[in-house]
N, C-alpha and C positions, 0 to 999 in steps of 0.2 A: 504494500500500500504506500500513499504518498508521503505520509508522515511518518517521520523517525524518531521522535522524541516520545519516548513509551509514556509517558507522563500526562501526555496532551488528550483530553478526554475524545472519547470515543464510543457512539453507539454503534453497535454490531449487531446488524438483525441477518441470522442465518436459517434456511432450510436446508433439510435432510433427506435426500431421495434414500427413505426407506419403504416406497411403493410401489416399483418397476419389478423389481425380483417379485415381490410377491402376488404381483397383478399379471405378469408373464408367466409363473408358475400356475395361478389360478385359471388362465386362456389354456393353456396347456392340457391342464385338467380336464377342462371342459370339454375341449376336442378331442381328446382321446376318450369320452364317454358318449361322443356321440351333438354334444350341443355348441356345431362350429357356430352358430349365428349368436348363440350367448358370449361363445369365446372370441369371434369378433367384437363384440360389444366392448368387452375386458380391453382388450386392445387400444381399442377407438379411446377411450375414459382413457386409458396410459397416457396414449400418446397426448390429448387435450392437457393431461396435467403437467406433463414435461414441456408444455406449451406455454400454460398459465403460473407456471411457479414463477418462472423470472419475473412476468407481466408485475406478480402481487408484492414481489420481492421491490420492483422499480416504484412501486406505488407506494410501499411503506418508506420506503428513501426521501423519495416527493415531501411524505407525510412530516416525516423524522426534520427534516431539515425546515419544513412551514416552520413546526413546531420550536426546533432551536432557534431560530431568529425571532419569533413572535415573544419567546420568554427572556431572550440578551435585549430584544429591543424594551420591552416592560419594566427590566430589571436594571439596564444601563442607564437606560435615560430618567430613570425617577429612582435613582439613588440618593441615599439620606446624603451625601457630600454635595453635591450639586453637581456632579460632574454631569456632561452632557458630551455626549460620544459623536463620534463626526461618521459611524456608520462603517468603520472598517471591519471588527468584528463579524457583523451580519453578513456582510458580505465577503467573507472569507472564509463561510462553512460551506464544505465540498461532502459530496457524495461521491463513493467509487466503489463499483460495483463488483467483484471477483470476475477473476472468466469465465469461470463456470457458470456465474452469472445466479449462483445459489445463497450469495451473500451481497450483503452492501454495509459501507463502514460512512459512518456519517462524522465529520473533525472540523476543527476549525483550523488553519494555515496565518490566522496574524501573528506578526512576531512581535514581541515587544522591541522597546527602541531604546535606545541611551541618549536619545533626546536631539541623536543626527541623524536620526533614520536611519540607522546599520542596526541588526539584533543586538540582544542584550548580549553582555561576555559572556554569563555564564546558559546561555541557550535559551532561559524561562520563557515560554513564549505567552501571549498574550489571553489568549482561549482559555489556557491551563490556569493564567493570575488570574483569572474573569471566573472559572468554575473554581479554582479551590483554595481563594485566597492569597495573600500573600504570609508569611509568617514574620518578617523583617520589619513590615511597615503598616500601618492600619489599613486596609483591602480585605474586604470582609470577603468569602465564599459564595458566592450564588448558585453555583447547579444548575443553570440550564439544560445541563445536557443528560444530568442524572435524571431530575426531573422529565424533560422532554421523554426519555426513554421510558425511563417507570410509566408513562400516563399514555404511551403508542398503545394504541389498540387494534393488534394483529389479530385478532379473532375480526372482525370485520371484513377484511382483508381475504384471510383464508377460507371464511365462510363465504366469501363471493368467488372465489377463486374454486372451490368445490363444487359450486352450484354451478357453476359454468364449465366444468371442466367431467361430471359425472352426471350424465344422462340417460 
């Protein structure tokens, strides 16, 4: 993935094809008893869902990411300091998908500054002081992105992703 700083928060929403062996095994079954039009069916539903996993997997990233900008925008700009953010945060949380295309990592990429616009020495970047505080200087913790993740609602998602995908 694009970010190397293990520190820098991170939502990871992933699926698990643990349904192809067992839906290929069950087609199988079924043809060899005699019920090829069931065991086509089994098939047809496989193949839809190895269609629709990425779909719902792209959709929760979509989701993920509304979501952490709608809560850095909330929590930046009506902070008890007065600070008021110029919007680089928000727009520096990136989605990136796996190849596989079974995973997507949602991060933010601002780096903090030493005040010339070159990163900080010691790496801290901006996302990570923004979700988990600072410890050195008063910057309190916010969690947007814990947040945002905790309150993703993948049952939505999957439940439309099933229903569209098993007929």
């Amino acid at each position: 993935m694009s970010w190397n700083n293990e520190h820098v928060p991170v939502v990871r929403v992933q699926a698990k094809d643990n349904f192809s062996d067992y839906l290929t095994n069950m087609a199988r079954s079924l043809k060899q008893s005699g019920n090829d039009d069931l065991a086509e069916m089994i098939l047809q539903d496989k193949a839809r869902l190895k269609n629709n996993v990425p779909k719902a997997i792209e959709k929760i990233g979509n989701q993920e990411v509304s979501d952490a900008i709608d809560l850095i925008r909330e929590r930046e700009y009506n902070s008890k300091s007065g600070y008021k953010g110029r919007g680089n945060l928000e727009q520096s949380i990136k989605k990136e998908i796996s190849k596989d295309k079974l995973s997507v990592d949602i991060f933010p990429t601002a780096l903090s500054s030493d005040g010339n616009g070159d990163q900080s020495k010691d790496g801290y970047e901006y996302g990570q002081a923004f979700e988990n505080g600072l410890k050195d200087r008063n910057y309190p913790a916010h969690h947007p992105f814990h947040d945002s993740g905790m309150d993703l609602d993948v049952d939505t998602y999957s439940d439309e992703m099933i229903k569209n995908s098993i007929k």
